[in-house]
MDAnalysis code that builds the backbone (N, CA, C; Angstrom):
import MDAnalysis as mda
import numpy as np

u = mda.Universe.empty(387, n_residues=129, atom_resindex=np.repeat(np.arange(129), 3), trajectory=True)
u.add_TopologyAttr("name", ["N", "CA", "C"] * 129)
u.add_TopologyAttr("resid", np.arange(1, 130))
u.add_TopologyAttr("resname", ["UNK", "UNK", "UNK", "UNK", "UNK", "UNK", "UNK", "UNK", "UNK", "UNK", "UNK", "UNK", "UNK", "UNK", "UNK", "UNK", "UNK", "UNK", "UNK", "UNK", "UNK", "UNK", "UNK", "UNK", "UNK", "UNK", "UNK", "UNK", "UNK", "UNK", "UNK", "UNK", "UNK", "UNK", "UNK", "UNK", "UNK", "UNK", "UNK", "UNK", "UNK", "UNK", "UNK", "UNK", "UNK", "UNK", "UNK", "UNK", "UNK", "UNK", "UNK", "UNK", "UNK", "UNK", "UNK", "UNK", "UNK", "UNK", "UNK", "UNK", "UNK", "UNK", "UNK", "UNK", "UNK", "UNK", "UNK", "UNK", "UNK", "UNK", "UNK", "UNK", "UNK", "UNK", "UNK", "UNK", "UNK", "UNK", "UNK", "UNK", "UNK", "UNK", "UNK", "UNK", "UNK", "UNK", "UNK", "UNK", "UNK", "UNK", "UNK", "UNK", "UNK", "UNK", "UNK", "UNK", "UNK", "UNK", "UNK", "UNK", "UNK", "UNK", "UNK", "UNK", "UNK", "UNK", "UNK", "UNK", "UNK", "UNK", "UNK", "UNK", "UNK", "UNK", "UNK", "UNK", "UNK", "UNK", "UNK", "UNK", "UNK", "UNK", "UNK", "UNK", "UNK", "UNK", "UNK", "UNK", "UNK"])
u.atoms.positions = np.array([
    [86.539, 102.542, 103.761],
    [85.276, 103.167, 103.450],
    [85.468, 104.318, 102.462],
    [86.449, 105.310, 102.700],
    [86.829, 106.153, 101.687],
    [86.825, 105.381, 100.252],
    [87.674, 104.212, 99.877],
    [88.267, 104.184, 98.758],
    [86.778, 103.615, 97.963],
    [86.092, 102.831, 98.780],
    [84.054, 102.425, 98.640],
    [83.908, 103.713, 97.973],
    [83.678, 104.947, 98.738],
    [83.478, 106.299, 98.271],
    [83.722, 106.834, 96.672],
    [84.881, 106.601, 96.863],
    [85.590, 106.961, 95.635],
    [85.117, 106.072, 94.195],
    [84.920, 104.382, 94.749],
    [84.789, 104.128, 93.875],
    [83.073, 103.963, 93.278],
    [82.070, 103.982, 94.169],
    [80.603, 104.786, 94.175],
    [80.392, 105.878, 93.202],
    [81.598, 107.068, 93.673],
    [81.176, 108.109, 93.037],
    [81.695, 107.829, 91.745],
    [82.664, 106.790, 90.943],
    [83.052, 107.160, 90.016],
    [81.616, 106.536, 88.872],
    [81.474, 105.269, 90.042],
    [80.248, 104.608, 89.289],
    [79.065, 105.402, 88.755],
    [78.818, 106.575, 89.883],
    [77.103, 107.019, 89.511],
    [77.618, 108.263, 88.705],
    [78.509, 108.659, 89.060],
    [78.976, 110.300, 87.512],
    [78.386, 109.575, 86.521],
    [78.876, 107.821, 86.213],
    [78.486, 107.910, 84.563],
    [77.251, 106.878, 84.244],
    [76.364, 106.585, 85.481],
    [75.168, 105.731, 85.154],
    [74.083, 106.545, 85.541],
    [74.048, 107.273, 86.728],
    [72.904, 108.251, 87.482],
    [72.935, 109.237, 85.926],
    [73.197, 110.397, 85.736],
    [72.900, 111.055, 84.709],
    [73.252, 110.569, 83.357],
    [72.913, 109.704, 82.501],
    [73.685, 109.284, 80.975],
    [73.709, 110.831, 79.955],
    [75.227, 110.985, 80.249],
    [75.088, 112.189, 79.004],
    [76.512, 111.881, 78.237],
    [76.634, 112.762, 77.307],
    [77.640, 112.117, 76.098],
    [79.249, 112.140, 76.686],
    [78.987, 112.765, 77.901],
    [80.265, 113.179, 78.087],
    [80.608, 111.249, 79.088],
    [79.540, 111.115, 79.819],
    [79.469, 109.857, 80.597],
    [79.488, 108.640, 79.822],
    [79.331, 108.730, 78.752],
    [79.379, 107.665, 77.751],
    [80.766, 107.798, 76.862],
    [81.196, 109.002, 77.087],
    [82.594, 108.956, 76.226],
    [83.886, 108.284, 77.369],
    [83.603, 108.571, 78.480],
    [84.299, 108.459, 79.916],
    [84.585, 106.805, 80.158],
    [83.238, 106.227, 79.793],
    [82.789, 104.661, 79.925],
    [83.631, 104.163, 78.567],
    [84.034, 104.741, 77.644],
    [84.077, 103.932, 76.431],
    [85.857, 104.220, 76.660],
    [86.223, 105.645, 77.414],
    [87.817, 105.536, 77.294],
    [88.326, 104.730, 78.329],
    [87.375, 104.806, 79.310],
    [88.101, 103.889, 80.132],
    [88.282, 102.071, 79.679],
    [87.569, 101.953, 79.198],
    [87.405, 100.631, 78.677],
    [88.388, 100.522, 77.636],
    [89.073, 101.014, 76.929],
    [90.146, 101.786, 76.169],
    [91.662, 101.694, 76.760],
    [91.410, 102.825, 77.743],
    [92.764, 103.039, 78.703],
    [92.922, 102.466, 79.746],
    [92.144, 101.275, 80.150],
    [92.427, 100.928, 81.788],
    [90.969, 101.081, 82.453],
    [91.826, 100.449, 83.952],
    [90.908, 100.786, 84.692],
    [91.117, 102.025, 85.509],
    [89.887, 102.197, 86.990],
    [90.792, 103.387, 87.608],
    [91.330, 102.759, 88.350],
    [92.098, 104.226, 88.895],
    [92.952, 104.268, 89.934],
    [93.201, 105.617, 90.896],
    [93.960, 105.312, 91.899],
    [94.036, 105.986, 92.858],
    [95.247, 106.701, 93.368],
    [95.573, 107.926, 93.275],
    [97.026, 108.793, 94.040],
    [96.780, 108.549, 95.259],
    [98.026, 108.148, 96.065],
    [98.023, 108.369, 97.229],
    [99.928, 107.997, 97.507],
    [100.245, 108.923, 99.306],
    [101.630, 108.940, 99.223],
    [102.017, 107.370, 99.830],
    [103.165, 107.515, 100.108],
    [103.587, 106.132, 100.741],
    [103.331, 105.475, 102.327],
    [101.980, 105.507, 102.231],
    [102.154, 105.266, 103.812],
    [101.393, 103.909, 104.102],
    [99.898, 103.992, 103.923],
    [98.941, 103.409, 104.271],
    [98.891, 102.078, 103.877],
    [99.186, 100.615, 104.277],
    [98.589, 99.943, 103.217],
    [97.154, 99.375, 103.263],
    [96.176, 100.170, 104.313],
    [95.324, 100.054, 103.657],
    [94.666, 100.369, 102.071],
    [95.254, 101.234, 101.263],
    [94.995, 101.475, 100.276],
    [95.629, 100.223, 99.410],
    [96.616, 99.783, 99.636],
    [96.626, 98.637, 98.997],
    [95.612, 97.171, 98.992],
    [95.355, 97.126, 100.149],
    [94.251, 95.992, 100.548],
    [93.186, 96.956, 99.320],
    [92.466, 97.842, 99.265],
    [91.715, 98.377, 98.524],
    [91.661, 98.158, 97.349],
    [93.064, 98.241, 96.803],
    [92.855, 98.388, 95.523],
    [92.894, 96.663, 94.783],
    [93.299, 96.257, 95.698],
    [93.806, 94.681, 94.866],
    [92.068, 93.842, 95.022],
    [91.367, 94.153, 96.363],
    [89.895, 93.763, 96.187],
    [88.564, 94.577, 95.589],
    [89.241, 95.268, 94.719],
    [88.473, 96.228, 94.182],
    [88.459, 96.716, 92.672],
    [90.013, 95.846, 92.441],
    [90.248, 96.040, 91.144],
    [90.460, 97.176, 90.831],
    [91.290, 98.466, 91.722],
    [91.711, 99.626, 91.272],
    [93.226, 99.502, 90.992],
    [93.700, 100.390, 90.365],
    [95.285, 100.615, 90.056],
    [95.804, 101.769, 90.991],
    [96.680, 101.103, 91.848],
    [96.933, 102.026, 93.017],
    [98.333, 102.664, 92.706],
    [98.244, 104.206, 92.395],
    [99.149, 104.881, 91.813],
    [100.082, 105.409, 93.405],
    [100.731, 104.902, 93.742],
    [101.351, 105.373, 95.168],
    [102.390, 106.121, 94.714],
    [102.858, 107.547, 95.202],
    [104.173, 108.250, 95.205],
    [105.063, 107.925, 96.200],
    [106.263, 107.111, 95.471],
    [107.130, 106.870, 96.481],
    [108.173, 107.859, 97.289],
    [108.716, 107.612, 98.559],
    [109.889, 108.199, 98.687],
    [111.132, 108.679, 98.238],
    [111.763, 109.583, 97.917],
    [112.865, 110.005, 96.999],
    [113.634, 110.774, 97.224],
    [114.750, 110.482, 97.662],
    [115.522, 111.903, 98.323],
    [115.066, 112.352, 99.375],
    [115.083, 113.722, 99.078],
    [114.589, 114.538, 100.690],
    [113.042, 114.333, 100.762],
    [112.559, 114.304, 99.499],
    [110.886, 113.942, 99.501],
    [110.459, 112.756, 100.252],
    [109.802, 113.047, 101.405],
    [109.032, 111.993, 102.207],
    [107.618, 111.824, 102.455],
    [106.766, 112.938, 101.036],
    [105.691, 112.896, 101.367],
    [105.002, 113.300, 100.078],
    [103.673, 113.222, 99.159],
    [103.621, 113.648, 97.809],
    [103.699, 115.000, 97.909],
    [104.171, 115.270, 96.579],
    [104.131, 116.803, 96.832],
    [102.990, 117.018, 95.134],
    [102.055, 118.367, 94.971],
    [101.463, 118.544, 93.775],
    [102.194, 117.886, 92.433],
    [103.520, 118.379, 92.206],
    [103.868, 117.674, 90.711],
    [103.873, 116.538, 90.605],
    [104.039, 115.765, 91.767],
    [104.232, 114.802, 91.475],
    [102.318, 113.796, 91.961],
    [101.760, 114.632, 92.149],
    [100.205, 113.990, 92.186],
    [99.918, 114.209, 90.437],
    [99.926, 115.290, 89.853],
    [99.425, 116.315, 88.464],
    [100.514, 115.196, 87.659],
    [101.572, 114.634, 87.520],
    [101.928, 113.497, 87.105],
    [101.276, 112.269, 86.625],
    [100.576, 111.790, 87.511],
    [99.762, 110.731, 87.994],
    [98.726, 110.313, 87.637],
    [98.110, 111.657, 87.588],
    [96.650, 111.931, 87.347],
    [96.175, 112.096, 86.103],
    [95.123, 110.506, 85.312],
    [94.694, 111.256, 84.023],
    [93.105, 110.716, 84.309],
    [92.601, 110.742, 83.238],
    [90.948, 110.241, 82.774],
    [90.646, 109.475, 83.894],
    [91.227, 108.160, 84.172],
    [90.485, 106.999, 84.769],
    [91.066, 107.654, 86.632],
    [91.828, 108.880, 87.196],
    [92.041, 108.796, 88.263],
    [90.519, 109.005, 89.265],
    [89.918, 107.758, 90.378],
    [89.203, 108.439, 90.809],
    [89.222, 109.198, 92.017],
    [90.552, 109.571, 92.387],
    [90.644, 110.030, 93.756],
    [92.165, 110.032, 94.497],
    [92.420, 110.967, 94.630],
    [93.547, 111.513, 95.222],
    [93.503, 111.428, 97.080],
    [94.766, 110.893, 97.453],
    [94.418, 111.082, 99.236],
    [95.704, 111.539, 99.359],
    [95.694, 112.764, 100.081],
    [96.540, 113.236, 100.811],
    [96.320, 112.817, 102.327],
    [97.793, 112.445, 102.819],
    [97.804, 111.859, 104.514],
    [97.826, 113.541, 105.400],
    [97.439, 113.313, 106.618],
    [97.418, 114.538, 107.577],
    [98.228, 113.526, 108.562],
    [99.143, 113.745, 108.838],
    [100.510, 113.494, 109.952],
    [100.763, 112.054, 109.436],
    [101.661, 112.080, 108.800],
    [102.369, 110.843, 108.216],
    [102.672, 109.890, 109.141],
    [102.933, 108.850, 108.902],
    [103.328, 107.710, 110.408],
    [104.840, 108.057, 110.857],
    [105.431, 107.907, 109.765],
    [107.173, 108.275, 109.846],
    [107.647, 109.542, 110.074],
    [106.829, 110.946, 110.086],
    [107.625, 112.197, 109.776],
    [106.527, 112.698, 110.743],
    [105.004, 112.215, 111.138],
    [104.388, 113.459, 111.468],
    [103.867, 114.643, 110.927],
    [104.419, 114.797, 109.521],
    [104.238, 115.986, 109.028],
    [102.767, 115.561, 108.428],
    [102.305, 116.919, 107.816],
    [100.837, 117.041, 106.862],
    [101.211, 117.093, 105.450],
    [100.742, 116.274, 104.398],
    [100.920, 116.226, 103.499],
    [100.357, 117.995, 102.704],
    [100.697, 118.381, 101.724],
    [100.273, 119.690, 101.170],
    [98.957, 119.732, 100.576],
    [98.271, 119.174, 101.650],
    [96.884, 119.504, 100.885],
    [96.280, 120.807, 100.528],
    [96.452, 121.737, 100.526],
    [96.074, 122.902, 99.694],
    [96.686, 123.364, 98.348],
    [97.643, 122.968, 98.513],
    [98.868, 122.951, 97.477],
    [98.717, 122.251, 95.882],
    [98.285, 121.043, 96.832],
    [97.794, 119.352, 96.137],
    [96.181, 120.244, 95.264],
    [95.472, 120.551, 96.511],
    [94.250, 121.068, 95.761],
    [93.899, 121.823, 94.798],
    [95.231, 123.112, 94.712],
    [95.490, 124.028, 93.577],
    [95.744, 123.309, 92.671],
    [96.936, 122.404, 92.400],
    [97.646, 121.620, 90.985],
    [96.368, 120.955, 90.638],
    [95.191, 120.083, 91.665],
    [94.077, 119.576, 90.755],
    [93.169, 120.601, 90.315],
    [92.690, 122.043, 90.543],
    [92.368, 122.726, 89.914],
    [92.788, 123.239, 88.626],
    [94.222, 123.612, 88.678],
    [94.771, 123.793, 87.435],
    [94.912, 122.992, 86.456],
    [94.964, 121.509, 87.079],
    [95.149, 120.706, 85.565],
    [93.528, 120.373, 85.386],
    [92.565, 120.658, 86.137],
    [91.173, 120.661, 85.630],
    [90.949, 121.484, 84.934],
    [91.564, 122.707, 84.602],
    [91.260, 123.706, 84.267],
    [91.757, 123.577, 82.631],
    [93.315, 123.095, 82.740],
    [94.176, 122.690, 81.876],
    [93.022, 121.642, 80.502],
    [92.360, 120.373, 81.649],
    [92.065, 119.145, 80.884],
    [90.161, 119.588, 80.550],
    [89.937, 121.101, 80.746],
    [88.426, 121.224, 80.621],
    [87.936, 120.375, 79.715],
    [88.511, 120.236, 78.613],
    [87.047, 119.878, 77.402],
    [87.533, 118.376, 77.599],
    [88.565, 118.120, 78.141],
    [88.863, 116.626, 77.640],
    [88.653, 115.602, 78.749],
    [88.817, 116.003, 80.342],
    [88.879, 115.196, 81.395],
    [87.803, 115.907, 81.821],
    [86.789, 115.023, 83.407],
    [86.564, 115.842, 84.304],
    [87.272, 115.790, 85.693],
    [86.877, 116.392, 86.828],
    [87.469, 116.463, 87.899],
    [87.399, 115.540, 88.992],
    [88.647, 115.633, 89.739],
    [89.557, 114.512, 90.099],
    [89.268, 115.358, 91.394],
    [88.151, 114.004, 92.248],
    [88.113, 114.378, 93.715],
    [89.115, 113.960, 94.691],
    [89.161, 114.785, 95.962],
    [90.707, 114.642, 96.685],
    [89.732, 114.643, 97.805],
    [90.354, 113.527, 98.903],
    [89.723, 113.015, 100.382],
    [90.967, 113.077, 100.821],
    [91.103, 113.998, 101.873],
    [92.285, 114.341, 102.904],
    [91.650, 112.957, 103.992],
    [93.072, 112.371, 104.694],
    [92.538, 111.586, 105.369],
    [93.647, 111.423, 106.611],
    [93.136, 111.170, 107.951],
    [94.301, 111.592, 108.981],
    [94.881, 110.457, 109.561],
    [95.973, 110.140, 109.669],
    [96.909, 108.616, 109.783],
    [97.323, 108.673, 111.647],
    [96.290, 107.613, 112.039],
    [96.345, 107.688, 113.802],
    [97.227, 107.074, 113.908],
])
């Protein structure tokens, strides 16, 4: 239902209001791809998602001591066509909480970074029973 969400909202940003910026958005994506989605290594529901939905599912894998995304490596990831970032709350394997505040700063800053050129890249924290 989230990734529905995500992909809803990316739909009505650029059909509900038509402004130049929503028409430049429609024409790069058609350009660069389709969207897609950050998320860490856990869920595969996000995979079922993306393959019946036609998104590009940007997953951060495991690496070393890293067992969970961390900001650089979301702010990596993330350009024009991303519609949505998920950080996990208690991972299946570790338990731990992914850095969602952390995560939330780096998408502020590179919004801040991509003002005139991107817009902003919504993040759905989501909790792994």
């Amino acid at each position: 239902m989230l990734g529905l969400l995500h992909s809803r909202l990316e739909r009505s940003r650029d059909t509900r209001w038509p402004s130049p910026e929503a028409k430049s958005r429609q024409v790069a994506r058609k350009l660069h791809g389709k969207p897609n989605l950050v998320c860490g290594p856990v869920h595969i529901c996000w995979h079922k998602f993306a393959r019946h939905f036609d998104v590009e599912l940007r997953q951060i894998p495991c690496e070393g001591n890293r067992l969970m995304m961390s900001p650089e490596e979301v702010v990596k990831r993330c350009d024009e066509n991303t519609i949505g970032v998920v950080p996990t709350l208690g991972l299946i394997f570790t338990l731990q909480y992914e850095p969602v505040q952390a995560i939330a700063f780096a998408l502020d800053d590179l919004e801040e970074e991509r003002a005139s050129t991107s817009r902003s890249t919504s993040m759905r924290p989501v909790a792994a029973l």
